[in-house]
C-alpha distance (Angstrom), angle and dihedral (degrees) to the residues before:
residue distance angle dihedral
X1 . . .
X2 3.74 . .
X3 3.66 95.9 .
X4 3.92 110.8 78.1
X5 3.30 120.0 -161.6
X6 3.69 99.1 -148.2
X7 4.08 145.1 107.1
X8 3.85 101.6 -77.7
X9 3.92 113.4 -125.8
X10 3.29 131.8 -148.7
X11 3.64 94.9 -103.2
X12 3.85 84.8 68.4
X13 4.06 113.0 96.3
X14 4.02 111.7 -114.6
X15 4.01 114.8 -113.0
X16 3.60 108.8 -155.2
X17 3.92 123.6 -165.0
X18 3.59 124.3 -157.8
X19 4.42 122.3 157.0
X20 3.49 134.4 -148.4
X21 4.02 93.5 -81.8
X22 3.49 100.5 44.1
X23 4.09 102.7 37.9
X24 3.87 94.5 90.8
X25 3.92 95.1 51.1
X26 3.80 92.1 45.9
X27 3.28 94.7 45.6
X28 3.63 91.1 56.8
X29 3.43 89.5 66.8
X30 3.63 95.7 47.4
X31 3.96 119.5 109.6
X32 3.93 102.6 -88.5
X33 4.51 89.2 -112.8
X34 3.81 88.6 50.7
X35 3.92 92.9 46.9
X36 4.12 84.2 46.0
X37 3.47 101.2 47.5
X38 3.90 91.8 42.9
X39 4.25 86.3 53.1
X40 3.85 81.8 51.3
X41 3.47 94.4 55.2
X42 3.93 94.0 42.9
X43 3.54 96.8 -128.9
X44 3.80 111.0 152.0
X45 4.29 98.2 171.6
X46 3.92 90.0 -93.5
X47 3.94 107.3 170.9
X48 4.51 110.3 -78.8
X49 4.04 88.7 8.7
X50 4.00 116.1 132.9
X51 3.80 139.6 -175.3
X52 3.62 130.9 -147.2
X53 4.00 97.0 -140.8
X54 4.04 108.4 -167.4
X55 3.55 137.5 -159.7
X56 3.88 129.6 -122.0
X57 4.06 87.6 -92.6
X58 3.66 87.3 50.4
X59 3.34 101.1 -114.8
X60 4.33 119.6 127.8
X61 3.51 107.4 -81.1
X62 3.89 99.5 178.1
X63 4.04 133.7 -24.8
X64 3.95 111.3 -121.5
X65 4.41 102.7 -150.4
X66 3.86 131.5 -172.6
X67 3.76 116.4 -142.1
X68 4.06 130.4 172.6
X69 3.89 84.9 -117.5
X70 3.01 146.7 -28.0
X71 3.71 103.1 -107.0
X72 3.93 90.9 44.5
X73 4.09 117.9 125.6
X74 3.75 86.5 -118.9
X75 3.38 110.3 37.5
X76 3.58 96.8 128.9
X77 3.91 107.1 21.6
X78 3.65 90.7 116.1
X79 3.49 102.7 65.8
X80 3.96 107.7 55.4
X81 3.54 92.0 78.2
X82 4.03 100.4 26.3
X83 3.53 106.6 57.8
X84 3.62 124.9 57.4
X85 3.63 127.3 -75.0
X86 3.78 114.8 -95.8
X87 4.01 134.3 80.4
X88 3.66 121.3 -54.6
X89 4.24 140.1 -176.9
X90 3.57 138.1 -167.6
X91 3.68 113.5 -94.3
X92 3.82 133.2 -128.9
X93 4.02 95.7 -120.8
X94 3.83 122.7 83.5
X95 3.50 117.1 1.3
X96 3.37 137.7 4.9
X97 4.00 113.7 -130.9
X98 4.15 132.6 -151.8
X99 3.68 105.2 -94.4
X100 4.00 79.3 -148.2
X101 3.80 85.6 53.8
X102 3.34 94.4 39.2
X103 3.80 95.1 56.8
X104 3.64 102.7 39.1
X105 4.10 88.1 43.6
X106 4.09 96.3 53.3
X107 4.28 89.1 38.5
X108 3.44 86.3 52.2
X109 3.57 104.1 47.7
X110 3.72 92.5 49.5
X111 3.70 98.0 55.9
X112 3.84 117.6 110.7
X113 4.08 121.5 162.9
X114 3.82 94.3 -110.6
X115 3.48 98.1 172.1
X116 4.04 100.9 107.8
X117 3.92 94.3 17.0
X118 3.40 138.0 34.9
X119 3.76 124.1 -122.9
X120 3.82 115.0 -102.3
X121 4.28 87.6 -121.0
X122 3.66 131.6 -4.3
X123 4.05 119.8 -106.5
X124 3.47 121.6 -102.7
X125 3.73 124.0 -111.6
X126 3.55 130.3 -92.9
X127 3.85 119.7 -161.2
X128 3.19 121.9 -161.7
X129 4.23 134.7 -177.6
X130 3.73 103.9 -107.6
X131 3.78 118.0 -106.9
X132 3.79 148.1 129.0
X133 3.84 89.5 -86.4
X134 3.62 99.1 54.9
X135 3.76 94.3 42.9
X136 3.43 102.1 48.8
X137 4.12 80.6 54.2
X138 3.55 92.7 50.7
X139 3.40 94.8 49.5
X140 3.79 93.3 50.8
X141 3.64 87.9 58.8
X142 3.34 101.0 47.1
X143 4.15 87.0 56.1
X144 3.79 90.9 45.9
X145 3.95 91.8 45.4
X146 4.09 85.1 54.8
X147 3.64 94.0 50.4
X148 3.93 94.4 55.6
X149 4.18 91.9 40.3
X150 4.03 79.8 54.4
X151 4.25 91.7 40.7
X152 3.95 90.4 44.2
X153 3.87 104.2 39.4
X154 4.16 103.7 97.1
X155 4.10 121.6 -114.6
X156 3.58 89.2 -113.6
X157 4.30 84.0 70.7
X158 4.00 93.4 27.6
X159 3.71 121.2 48.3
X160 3.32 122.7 139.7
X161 3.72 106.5 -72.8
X162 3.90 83.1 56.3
X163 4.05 93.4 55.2
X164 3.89 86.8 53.3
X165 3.57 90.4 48.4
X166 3.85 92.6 53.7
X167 4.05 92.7 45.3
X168 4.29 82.8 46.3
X169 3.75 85.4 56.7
X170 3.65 94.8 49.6
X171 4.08 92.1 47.9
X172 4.29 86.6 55.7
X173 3.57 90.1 38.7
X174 3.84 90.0 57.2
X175 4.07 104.0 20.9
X176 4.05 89.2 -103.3
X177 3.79 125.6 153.0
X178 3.77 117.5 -113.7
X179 3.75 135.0 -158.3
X180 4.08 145.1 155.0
X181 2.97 143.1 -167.9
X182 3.72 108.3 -144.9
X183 4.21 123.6 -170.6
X184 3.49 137.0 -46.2
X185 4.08 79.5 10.8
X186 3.58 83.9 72.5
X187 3.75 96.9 75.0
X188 4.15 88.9 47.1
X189 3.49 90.6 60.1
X190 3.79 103.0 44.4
X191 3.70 101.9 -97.4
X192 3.96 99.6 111.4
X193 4.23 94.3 138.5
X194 3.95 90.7 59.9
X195 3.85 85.1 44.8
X196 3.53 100.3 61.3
X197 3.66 98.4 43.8
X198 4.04 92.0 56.6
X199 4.10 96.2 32.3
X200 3.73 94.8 97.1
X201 4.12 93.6 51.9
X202 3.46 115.1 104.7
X203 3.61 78.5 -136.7
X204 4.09 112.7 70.4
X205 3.98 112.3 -116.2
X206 4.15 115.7 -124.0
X207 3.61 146.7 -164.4
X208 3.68 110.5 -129.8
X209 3.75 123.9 -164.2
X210 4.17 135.3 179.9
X211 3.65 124.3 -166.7
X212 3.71 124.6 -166.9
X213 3.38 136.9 166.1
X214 3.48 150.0 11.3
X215 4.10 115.8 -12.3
X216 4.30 88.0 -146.9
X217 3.59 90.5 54.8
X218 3.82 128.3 96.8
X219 3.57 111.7 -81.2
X220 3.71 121.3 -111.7
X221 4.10 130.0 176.9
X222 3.69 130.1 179.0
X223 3.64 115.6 -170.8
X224 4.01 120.8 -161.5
X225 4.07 129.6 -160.2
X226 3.78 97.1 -116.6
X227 4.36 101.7 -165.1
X228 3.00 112.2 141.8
X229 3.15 98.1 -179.2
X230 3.47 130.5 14.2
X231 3.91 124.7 -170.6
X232 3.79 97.1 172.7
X233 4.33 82.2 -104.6
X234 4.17 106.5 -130.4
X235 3.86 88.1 -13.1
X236 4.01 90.1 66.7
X237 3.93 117.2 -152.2
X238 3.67 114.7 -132.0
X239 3.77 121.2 -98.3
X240 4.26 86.0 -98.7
X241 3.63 91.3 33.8
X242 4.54 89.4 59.7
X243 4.05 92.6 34.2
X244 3.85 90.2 103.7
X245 3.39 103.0 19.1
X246 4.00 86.7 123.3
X247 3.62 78.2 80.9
X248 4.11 102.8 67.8
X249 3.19 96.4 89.7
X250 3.74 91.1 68.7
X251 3.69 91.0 110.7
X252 4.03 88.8 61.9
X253 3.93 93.7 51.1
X254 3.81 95.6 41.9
X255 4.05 81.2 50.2
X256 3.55 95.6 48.8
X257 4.41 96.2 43.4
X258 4.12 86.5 52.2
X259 4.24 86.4 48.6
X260 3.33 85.2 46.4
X261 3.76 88.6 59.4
X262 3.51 102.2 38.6
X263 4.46 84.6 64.9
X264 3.61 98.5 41.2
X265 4.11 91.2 48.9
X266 4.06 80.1 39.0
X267 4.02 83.6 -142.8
X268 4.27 102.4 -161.5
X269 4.16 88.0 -108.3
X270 3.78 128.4 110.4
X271 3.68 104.9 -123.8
X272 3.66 134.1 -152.7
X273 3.53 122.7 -175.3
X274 3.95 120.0 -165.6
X275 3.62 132.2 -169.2
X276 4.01 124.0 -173.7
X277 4.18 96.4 -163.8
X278 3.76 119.3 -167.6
X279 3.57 141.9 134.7
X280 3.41 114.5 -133.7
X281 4.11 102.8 -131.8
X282 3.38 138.7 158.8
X283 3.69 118.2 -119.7
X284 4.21 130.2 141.4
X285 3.76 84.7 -90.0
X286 4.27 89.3 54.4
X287 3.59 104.2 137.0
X288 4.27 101.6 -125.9
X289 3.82 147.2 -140.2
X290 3.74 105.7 -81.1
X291 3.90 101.6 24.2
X292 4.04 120.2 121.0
X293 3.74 128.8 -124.2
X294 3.34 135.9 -163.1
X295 3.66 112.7 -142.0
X296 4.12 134.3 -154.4
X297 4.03 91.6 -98.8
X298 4.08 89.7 52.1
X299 3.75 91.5 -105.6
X300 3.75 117.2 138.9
X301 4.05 117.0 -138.0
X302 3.90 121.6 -161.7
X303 4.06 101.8 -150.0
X304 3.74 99.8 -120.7
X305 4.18 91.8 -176.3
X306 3.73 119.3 -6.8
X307 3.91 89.9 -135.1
X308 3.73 91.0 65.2
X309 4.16 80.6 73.4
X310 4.18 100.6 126.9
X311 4.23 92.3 75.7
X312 3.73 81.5 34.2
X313 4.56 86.7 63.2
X314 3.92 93.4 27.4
X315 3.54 97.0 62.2
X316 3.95 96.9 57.7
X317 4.07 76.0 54.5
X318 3.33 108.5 52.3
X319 3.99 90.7 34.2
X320 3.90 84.2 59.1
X321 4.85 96.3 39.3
X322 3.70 79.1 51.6
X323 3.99 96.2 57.5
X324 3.79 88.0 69.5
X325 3.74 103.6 46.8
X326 3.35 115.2 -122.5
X327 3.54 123.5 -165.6
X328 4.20 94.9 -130.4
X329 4.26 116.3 8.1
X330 4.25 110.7 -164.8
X331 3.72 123.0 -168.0
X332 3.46 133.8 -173.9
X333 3.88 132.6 -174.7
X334 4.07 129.5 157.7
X335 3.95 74.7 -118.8
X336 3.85 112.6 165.1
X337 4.02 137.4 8.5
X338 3.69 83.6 -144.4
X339 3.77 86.3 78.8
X340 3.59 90.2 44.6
X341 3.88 88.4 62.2
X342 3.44 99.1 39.6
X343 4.42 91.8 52.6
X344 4.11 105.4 3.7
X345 3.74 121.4 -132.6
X346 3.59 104.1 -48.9
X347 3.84 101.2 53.6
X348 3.55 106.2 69.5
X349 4.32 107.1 -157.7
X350 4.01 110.3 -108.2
X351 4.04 113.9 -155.7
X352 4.14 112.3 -169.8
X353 3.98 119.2 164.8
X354 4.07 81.5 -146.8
X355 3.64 115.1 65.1
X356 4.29 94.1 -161.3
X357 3.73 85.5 62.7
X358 4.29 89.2 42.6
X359 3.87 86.5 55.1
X360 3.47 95.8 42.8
X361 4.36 94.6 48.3
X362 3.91 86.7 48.7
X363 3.92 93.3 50.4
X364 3.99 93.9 46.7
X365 3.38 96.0 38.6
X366 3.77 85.0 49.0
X367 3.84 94.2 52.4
X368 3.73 90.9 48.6
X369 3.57 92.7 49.4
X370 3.34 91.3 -129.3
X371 4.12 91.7 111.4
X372 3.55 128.4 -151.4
X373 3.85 123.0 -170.6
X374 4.13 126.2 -151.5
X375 3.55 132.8 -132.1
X376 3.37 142.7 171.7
X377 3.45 139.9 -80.4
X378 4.04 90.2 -162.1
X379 3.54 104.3 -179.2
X380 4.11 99.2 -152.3
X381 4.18 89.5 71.4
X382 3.32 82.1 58.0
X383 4.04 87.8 90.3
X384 3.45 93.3 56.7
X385 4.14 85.4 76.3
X386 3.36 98.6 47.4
X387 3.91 110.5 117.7
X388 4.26 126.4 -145.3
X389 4.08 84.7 -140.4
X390 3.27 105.4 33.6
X391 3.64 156.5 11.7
X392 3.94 99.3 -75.5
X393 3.20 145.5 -23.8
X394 3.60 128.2 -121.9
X395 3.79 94.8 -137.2
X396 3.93 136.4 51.0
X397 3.68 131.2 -111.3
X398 3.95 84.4 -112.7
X399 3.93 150.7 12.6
X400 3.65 88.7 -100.4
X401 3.68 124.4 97.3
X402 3.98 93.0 7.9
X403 4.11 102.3 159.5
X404 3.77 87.8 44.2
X405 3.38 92.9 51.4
X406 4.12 90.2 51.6
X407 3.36 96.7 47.4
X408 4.05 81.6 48.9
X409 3.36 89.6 56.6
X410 3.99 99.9 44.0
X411 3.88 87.6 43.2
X412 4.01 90.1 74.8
X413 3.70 95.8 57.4
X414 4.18 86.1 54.3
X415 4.08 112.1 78.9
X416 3.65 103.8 -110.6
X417 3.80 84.7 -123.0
X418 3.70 95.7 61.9
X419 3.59 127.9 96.9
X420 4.02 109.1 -126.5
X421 3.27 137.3 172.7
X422 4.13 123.2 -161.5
X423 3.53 127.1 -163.9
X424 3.92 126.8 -165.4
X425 3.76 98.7 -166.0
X426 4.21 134.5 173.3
X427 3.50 93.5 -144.0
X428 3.91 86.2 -164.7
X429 3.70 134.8 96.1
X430 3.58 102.2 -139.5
X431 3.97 95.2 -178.2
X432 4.07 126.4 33.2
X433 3.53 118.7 -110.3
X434 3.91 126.3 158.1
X435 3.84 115.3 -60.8
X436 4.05 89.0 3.6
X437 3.80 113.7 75.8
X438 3.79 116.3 -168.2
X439 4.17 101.9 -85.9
X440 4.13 131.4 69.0
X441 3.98 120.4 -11.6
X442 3.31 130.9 -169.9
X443 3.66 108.8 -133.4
X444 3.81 141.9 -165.8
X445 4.43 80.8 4.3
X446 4.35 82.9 123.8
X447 3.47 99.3 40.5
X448 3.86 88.2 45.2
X449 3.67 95.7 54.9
X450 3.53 98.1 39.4
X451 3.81 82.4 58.5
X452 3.67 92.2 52.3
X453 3.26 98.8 41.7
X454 4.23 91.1 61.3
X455 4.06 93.2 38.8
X456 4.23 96.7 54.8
X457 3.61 103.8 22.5
């Protein structure tokens, strides 16, 4: 852990922070070799800038950063791996950060998935005065950090049976129940759609549920896209289009770090956390374009395009967090690429039936920087799902439109009484910035608890 939560001592280098607006008056402050040497160097406080400050002996006497602000979620992911190893604190000059910010920033910028390769150079060490602030940051981290170890780690090393085993550790860790539903047992206990997506693996698809909490409290479930692999079954992805398709199950680990949350805050809810894990292979048994399946709600789906499998798992799930009436149900799944054209990699697509609580998601997750963008749930696509043979179909009539028409699709397995949230998300850096490295990312998590946190508390 490269965050310690700790009384700094004075054998611990100073960080100082200073921004863009502010640089010029601290700096006028400054002793007149520090203001020098920093006008040497050319650093002006511009946002994930640092300067190596040294003594008379030449050795580094404090680091001098430039941040956005200093409450921002990154304010100090720069520095873990930029300035030299050893232990650091905040200084007393220039601005004073968010010890929440503070921890989640440095934690954050630290991280590397190590499990295969070893980091060119360890972090430094950030200590930090002990307090509700910095631990709640910490402990943000640490749940984010677990959902991109579970993102990054390869199918070969997490199938299925390894997803359940990190949602079993999570139940011990936090006196949950556990349970799954694992194969053929599937279809005895009413979860046929999830079964026919994962029959063809050679490893057997499951239904994998979490409860927490107490029974009297208001009822909570998050459900997760749990595929762990996904070839595009009979409909074959291209060789690019399957290169990171470790990654689809990025629904189920963003699922699992906001659960994770929930506990350790102990938020007055009753929580149920579901995970529909597959991988999507192709086998003789495959299920295939044009077949008909019956589904947990009694609704009949004609297969469109066997690739088009993650609403084809999530609406078993939903079907069966909606049986117990909770008072909000979430679910997240890296869902279409339509929603990656329409908002890139960094705006995950937000579906509400209310538009108040749309608004109010956007500006949150706005102010957290953890962004969030709406769309709609327009109603008149919805005919471009409707099926000849069956109930629905689990693709459009066209490329246009494609995350509305999933969400479409998932909305009819959701009571129309219910509140629910969807969320198409990347869950993938695909370009390194500070305190996000190219590989998994758990999005929305901090605008997600922040939201839960105001609703049941």
């Amino acid at each position: 852990m490269t965050v310690k939560l700790r009384k700094p001592t004075a054998a611990t280098t100073p960080i100082h922070l200073v921004d863009r607006s502010t640089f010029e008056a601290t700096a006028a402050a400054m002793p007149a070799a520090t203001r020098r040497w920093l006008t040497t160097l050319g650093f002006k406080g511009d946002p994930d800038t640092r300067a190596l400050v040294p003594d008379a002996d030449g050795k580094l006497a404090s680091v001098w950063a430039g941040v956005r602000s200093a409450a921002h979620p990154y304010a100090l992911s720069a520095l873990p791996r930029a300035v030299p190893v050893g232990r650091y604190r905040l200084g007393n000059e220039g601005l004073t950060v968010d010890p929440e910010a503070a921890a989640l920033s440095w934690q954050l910028g630290a991280y590397s998935f190590s499990r295969y390769k070893s980091p060119r150079r360890a972090p430094a060490e950030l200590m930090l005065t002990p307090g509700p602030g910095a631990t709640r940051g910490l402990m943000m981290a640490n749940a984010l950090c677990a959902a991109r170890d579970l993102i990054n780690t390869p199918a070969e090393h997490l199938g299925p049976a390894e997803l359940a085993d990190a949602v079993h550790k999570l139940a011990d860790a936090h006196g949950a129940s556990f349970h799954q539903t694992v194969g053929d047992a599937l279809l005895k206990e009413g979860f046929p759609a999830v079964h026919a997506v994962g029959r063809a693996a050679a490893r057997p698809p499951r239904l994998i549920e979490l409860l927490w909490g107490d029974p009297d409290h208001r009822r909570l479930t998050l459900v997760g896209k749990g595929v762990c692999f996904d070839s595009g079954g009979l409909d074959i992805k291209s060789p690019e289009g399957m290169r990171q398709m470790k990654k689809d199950m990025g629904g189920a680990a963003i699922a699992i770090s906001l659960a994770s949350l929930v506990m350790e805050l102990r938020l007055p809810v009753r929580l149920q956390l579901l995970i529909p894990a597959v991988e999507n292979a192709i086998a003789g048994n495959a299920y295939r374009p044009g077949d008909v399946i019956r589904t947990r709600k009694g609704l009949h789906i004609e297969i469109g395009n066997t690739d088009a499998e993650g609403r084809v798992i999530l609406c078993d799930a939903l079907a069966y967090g909606a049986e117990s009436r909770p008072e909000l149900m979430i679910d997240l799944a890296t869902l279409t690429g339509a929603a990656r054209i329409a908002l890139g990699p960094q705006l995950p697509a937000l579906f509400c039936r209310r538009m108040d609580l749309a608004r109010e998601l956007v500006d949150r997750s706005l102010a957290l920087n953890d962004p969030l963008w709406h769309l709609p749930l327009w109603r008149d696509y919805h005919r471009g799902i409707e099926s000849e043979i069956a109930d629905i179909v689990n693709t459009g009539r066209g490329p246009m439109a494609g995350a509305i028409s999933a969400a479409l699709f998932l909305e009819d397995f959701v009571p129309k009484d219910m509140d629910w949230l969807h969320l198409d998300v990347f869950g993938w850096n695909d370009v390194p910035r500070p305190g996000r490295p190219v590989g998994g990312e758990a999005q929305a998590v901090r605008t997600l608890l922040a939201y839960l946190e105001q609703r049941f508390r």
